[in-house]
ZADO-411910 format. One record per residue (C-alpha): residue number from 1; residue in three letters; x, y, z. Coordinates in steps of 0.02 Angstrom, whole numbers, padded with zeros to 5 digits. Layout:
BEGIN
+-----+--------+--------+--------+--------+
! num ! residu !     px !     py !     pz !
+-----+--------+--------+--------+--------+
! NUM !    ala !      X !      Y !      Z !
...
+-----+--------+--------+--------+--------+
# end
This chain:
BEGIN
+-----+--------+--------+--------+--------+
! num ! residu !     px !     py !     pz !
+-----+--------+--------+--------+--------+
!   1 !    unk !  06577 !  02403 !  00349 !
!   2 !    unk !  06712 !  02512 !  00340 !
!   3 !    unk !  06802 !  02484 !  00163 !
!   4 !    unk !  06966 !  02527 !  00052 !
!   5 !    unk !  06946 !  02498 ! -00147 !
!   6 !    unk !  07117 !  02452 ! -00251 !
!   7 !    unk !  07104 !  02482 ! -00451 !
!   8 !    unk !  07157 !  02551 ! -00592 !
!   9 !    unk !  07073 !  02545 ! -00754 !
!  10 !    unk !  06893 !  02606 ! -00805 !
!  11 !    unk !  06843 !  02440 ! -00778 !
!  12 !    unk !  06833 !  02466 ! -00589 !
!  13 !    unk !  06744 !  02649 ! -00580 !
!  14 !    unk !  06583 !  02551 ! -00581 !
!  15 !    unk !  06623 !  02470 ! -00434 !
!  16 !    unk !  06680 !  02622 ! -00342 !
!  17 !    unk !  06533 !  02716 ! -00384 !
!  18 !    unk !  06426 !  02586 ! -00332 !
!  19 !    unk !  06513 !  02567 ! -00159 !
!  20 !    unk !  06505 !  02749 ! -00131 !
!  21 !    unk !  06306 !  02752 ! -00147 !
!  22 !    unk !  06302 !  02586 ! -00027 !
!  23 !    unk !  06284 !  02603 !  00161 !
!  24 !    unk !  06476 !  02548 !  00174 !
!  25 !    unk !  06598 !  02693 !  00195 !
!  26 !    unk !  06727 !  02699 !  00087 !
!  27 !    unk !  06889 !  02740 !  00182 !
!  28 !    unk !  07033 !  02759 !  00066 !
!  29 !    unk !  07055 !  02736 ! -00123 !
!  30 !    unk !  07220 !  02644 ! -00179 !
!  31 !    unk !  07276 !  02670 ! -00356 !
!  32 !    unk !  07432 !  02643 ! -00497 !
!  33 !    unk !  07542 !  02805 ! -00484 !
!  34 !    unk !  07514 !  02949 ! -00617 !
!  35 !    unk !  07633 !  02897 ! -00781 !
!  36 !    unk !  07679 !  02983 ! -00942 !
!  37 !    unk !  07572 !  02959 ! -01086 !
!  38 !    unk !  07553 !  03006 ! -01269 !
!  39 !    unk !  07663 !  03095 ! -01374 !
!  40 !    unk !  07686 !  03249 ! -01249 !
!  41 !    unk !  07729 !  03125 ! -01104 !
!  42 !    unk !  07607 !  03208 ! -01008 !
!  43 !    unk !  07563 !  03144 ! -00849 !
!  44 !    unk !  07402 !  03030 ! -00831 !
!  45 !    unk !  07311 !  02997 ! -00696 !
!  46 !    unk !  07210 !  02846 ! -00692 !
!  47 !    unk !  07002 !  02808 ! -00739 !
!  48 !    unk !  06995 !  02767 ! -00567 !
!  49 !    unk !  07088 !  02892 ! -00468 !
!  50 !    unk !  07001 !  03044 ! -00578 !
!  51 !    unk !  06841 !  02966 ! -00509 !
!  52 !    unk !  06888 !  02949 ! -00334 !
!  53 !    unk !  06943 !  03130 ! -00315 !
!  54 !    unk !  06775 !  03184 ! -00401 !
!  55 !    unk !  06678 !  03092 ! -00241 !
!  56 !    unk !  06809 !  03157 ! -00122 !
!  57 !    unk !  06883 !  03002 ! -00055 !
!  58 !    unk !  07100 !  03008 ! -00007 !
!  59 !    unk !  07187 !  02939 ! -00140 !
!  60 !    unk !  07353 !  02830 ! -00112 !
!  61 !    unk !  07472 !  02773 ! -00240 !
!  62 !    unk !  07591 !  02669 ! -00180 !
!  63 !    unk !  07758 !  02613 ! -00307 !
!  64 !    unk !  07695 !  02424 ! -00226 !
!  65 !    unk !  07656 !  02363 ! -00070 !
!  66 !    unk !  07837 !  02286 ! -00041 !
!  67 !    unk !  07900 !  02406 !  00065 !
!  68 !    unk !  07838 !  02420 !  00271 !
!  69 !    unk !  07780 !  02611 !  00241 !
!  70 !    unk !  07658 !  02538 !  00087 !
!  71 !    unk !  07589 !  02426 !  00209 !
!  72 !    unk !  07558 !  02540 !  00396 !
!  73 !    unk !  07487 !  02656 !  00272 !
!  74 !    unk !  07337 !  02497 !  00234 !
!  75 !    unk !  07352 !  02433 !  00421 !
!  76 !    unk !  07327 !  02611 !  00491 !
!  77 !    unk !  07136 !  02640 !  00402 !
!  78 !    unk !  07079 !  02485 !  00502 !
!  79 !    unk !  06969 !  02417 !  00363 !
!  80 !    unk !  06848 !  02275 !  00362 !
!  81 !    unk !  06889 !  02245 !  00201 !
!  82 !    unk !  06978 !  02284 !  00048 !
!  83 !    unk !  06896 !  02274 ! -00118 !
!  84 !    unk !  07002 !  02258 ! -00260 !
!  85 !    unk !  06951 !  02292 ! -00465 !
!  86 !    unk !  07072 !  02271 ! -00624 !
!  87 !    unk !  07221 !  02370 ! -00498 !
!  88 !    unk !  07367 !  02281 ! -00592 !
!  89 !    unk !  07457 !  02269 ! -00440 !
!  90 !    unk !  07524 !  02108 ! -00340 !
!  91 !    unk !  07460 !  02107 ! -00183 !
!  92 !    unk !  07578 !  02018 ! -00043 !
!  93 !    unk !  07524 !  01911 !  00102 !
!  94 !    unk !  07545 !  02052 !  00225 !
!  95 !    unk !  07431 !  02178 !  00122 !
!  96 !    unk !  07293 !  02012 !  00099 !
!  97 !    unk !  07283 !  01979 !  00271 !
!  98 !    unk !  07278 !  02176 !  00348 !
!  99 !    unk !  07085 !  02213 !  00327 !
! 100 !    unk !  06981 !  02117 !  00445 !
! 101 !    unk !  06887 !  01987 !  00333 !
! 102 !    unk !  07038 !  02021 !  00199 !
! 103 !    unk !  07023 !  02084 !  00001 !
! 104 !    unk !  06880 !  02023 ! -00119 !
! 105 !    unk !  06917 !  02049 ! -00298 !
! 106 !    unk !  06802 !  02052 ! -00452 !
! 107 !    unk !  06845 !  01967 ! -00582 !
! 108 !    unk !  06782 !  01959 ! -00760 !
! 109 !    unk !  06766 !  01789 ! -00791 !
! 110 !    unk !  06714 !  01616 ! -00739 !
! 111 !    unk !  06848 !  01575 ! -00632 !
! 112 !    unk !  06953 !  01464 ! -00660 !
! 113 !    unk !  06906 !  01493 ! -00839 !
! 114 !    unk !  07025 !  01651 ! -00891 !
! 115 !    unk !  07131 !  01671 ! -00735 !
! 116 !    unk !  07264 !  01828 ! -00774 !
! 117 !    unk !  07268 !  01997 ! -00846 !
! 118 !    unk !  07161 !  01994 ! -01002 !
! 119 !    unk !  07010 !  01864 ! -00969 !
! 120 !    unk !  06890 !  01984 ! -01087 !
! 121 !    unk !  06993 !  01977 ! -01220 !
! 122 !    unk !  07037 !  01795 ! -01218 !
! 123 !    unk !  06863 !  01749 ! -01211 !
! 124 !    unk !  06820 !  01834 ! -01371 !
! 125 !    unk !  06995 !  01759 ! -01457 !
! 126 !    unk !  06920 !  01588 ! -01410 !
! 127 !    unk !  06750 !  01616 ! -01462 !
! 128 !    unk !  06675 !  01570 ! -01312 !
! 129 !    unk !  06505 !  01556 ! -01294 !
! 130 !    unk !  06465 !  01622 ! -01119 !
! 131 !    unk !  06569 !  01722 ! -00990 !
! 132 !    unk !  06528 !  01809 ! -00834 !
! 133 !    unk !  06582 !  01891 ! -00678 !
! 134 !    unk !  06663 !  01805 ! -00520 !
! 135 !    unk !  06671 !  01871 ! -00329 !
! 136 !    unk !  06824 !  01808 ! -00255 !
! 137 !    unk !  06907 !  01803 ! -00076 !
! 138 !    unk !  07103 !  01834 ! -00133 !
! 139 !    unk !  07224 !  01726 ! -00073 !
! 140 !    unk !  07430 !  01697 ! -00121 !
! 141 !    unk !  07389 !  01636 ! -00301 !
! 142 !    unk !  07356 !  01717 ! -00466 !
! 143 !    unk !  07164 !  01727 ! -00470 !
! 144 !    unk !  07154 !  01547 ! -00355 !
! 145 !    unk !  07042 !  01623 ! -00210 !
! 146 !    unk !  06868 !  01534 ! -00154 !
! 147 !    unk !  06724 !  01578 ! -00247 !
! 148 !    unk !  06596 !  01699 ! -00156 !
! 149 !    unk !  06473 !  01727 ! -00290 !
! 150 !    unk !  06469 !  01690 ! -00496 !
! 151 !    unk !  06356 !  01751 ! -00633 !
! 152 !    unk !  06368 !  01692 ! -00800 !
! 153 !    unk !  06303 !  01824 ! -00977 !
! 154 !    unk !  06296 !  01756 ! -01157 !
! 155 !    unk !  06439 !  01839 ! -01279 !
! 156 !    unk !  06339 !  01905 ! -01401 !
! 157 !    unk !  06396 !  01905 ! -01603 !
! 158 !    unk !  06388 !  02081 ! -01619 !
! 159 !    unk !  06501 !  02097 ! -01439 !
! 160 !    unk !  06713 !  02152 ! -01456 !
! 161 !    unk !  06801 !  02201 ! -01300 !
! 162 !    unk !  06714 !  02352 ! -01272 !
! 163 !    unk !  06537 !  02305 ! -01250 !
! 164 !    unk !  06586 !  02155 ! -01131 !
! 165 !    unk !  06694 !  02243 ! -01037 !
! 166 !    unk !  06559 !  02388 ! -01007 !
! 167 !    unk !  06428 !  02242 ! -00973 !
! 168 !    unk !  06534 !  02154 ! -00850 !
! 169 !    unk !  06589 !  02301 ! -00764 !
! 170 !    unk !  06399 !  02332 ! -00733 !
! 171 !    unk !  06376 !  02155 ! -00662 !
! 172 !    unk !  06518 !  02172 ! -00561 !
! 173 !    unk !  06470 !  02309 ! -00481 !
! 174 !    unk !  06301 !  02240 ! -00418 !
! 175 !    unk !  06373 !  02095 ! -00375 !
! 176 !    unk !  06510 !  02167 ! -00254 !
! 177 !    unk !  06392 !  02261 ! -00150 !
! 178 !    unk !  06279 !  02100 ! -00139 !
! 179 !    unk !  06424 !  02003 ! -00080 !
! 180 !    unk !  06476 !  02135 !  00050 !
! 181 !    unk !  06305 !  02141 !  00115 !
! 182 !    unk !  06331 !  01972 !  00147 !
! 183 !    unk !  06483 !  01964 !  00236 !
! 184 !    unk !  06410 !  02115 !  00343 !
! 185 !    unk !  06266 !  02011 !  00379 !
! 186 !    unk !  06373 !  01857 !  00438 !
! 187 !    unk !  06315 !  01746 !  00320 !
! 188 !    unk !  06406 !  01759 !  00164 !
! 189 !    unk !  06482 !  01567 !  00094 !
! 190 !    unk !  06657 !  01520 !  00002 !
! 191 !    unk !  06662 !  01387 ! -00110 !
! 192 !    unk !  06841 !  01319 ! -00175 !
! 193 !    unk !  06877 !  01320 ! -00360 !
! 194 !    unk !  06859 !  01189 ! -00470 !
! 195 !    unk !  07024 !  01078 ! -00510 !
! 196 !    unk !  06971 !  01057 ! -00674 !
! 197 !    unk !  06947 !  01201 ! -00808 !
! 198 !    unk !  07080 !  01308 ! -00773 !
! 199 !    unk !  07161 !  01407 ! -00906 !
! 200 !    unk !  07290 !  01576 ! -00913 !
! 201 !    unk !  07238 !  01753 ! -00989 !
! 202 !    unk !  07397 !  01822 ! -01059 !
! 203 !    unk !  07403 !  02015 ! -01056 !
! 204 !    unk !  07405 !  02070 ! -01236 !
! 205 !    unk !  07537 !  02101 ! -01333 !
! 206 !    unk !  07529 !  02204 ! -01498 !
! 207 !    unk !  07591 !  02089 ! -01623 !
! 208 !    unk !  07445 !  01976 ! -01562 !
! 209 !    unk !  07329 !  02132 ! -01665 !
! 210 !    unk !  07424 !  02083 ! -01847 !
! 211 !    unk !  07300 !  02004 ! -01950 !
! 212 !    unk !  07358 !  01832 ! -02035 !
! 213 !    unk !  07260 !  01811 ! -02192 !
! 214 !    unk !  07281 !  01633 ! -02188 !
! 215 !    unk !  07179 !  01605 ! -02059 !
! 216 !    unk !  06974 !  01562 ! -02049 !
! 217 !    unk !  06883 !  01720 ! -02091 !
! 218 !    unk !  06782 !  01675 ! -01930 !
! 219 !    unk !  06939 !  01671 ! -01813 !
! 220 !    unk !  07002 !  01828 ! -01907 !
! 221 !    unk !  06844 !  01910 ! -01835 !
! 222 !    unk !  06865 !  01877 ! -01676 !
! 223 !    unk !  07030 !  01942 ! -01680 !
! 224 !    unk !  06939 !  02127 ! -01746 !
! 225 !    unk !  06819 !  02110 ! -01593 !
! 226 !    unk !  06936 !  02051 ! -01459 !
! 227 !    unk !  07057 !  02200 ! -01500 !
! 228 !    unk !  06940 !  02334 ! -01509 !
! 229 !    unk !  06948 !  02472 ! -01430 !
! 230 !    unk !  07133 !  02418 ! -01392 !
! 231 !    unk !  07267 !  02373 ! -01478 !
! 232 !    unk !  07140 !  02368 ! -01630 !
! 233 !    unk !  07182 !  02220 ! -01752 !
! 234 !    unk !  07281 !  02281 ! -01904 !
! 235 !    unk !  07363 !  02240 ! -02074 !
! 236 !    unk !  07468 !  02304 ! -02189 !
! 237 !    unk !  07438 !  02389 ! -02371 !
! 238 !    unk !  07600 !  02419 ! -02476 !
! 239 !    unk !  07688 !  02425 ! -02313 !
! 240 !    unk !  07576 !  02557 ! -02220 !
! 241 !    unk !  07499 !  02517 ! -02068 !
! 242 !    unk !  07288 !  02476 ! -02074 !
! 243 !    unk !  07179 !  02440 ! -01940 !
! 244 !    unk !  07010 !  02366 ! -01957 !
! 245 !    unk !  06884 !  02445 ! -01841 !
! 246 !    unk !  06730 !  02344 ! -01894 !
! 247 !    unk !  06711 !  02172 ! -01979 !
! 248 !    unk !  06595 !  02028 ! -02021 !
! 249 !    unk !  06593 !  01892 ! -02113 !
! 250 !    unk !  06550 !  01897 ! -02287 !
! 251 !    unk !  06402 !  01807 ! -02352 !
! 252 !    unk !  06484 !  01656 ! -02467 !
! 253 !    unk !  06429 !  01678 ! -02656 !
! 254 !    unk !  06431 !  01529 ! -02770 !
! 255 !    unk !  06578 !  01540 ! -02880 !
! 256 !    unk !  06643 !  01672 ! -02802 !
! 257 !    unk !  06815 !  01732 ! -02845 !
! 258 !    unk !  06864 !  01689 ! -02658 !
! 259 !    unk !  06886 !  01498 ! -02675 !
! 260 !    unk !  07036 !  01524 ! -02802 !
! 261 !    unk !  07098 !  01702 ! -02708 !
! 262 !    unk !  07262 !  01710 ! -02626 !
! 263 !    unk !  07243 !  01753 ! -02409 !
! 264 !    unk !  07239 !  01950 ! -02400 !
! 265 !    unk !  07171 !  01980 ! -02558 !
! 266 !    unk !  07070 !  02109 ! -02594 !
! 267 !    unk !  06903 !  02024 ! -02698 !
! 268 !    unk !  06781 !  02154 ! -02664 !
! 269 !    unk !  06748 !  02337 ! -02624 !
! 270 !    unk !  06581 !  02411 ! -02610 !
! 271 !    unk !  06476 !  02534 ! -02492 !
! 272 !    unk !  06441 !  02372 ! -02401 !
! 273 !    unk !  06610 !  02357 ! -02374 !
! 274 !    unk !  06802 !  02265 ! -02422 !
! 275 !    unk !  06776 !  02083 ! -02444 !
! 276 !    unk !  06955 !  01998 ! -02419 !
! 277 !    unk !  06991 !  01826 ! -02433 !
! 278 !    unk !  07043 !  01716 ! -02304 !
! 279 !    unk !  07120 !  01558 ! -02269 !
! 280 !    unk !  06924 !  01480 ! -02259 !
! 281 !    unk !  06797 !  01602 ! -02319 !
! 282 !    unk !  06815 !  01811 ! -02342 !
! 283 !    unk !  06799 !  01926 ! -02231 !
! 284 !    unk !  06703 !  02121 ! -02260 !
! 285 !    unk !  06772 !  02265 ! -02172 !
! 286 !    unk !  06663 !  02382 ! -02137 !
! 287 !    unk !  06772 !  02521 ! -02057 !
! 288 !    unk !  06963 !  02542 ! -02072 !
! 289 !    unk !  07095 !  02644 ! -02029 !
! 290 !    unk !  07277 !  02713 ! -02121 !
! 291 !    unk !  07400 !  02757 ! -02011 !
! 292 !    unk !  07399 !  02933 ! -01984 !
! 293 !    unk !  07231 !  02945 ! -02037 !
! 294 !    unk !  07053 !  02965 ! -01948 !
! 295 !    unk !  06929 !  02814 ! -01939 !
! 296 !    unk !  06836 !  02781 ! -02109 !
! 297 !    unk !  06672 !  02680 ! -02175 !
! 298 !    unk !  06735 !  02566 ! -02299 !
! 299 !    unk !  06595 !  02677 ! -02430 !
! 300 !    unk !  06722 !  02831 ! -02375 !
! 301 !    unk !  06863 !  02733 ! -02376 !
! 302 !    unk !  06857 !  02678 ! -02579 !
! 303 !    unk !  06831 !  02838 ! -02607 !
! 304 !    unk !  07020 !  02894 ! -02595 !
! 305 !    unk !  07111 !  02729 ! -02598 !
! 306 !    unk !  07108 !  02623 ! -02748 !
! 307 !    unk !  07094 !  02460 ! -02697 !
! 308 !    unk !  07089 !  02355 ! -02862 !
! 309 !    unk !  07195 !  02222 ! -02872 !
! 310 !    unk !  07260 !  02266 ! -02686 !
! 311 !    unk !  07305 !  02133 ! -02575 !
! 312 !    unk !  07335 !  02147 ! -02383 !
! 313 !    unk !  07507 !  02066 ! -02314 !
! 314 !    unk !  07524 !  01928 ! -02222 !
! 315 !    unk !  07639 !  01912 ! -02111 !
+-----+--------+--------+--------+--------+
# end
């Protein structure tokens, strides 16, 4: 078939590298435009578009698709269909309905599990169990489309945003070019979403990264793993920003001066780590940041900052 691919973020490379190795051509690449970035406002060019130029496919980068010249651009490649990946643009009914069979999107989740913009992250944050990748045929609403194929993986203890989203990008990618193989092949099946089930992935915001002491140690953690690589969870020490790389939960010793510490609290700092206790048990970081600073081990970490008697703030 002849194809166009729509995305953004690194999530979707896999996918487009994938494609371009199938027997489908690959027409056209759509993509975010180039924005400032960093301190030097430097202009950025997308994961996806710097891949895409290195396998020489045209590149467009449309503001949106709500204006007609957006759209006759699309219409004019003639595509079978349009495969879209993590693009973080709304597509309108005009743009859906221009390829021939119309635009399949991966998503990473089990739809309607996690419909929206951050479905990895709000996984983790909800300490669920399982996750997995979805095929869907797009339609009008957010993430609503019937269900072409679904594969479910196990979040695993040691996982945080960045290992899922590398896994499922994987997964995704072998699942797209299964499902247009399918559709090629005329025999390729929709199934409607369930009624039931459905919740909403909120983007991120960075206040959701402060740390409350007061909560379990174990939800605490799965803030650390959710946020990492990005925002990165964080705290405060006399009034200067930390962020917690690396965490676990502390192994409970009886009488242990965490049952009668206040939340934030520093009750232990070792090579093994800064215990700090929590609403419900303590937590150990392992590796930290200061604002300003580079990445430390907590064993580094001790080494410069004295940490006796310290206690984190809670907002």
């Amino acid at each position: 078939m002849t194809l166009g691919f729509a995305g953004t973020a690194a999530f979707a490379v896999p996918a487009l590298d994938a494609l371009a190795r199938s027997a489908h051509t690959l027409r056209a690449v759509f993509t975010k435009p180039d924005r400032p970035a960093g301190r030097g406002r430097l202009m950025q060019v997308s994961p996806l578009k710097q891949r895409a130029l290195e396998l020489q496919i045209p590149v467009h980068q449309p503001l949106n698709f709500k204006t007609p010249e957006a759209c006759e651009t699309l219409r004019a490649l003639n595509l079978d269909a349009l495969v879209v990946v993590a693009y973080g643009l709304i597509l309108p009914p005009a743009v859906l309905g221009a390829p021939r069979l119309g635009c399949f999107n991966i998503h990473a989740s089990l739809l309607p599990r996690w419909r929206g913009a951050a479905p990895i992250q709000r996984a983790l944050l909800a300490g669920d169990a399982i996750t997995g990748v979805t095929i869907m045929h797009m339609d009008a609403g957010l993430d609503t489309g019937p269900v072409l194929d679904m594969r479910e993986i196990a979040i695993l203890q040691t996982d945080t945003a960045g290992s899922l989203h590398d896994r499922l990008a994987g997964l995704g990618a072998e699942m797209i070019c299964g499902t247009l193989d399918a559709l090629a092949a005329g025999r390729a099946r929709e199934t409607p979403q369930p009624q039931v089930g459905q919740t909403y992935a909120e983007k991120i915001s960075k206040t959701e990264a402060l740390i409350d002491w007061r909560e379990d140690a174990a939800q605490i953690l799965r803030r650390v793993r959710a946020f990492y690589p990005s925002p990165v969870a964080e705290t405060r020490l006399q009034g200067v920003q930390l962020r917690i790389w690396q965490a676990q939960i502390a192994p409970e010793e009886p009488g242990a001066a965490a049952s009668s510490a206040e939340p934030g609290a520093v009750i232990g700092a070792t090579a093994e780590g800064i215990d700090v206790a929590c609403g419900r048990g303590r937590l150990r970081i392992e590796r930290l940041q200061l604002a300003g600073r580079k990445p430390l081990l907590a064993r580094d970490f001790i080494k410069a900052q004295r940490l006796t008697g310290a206690r984190f703030a809670t907002p």
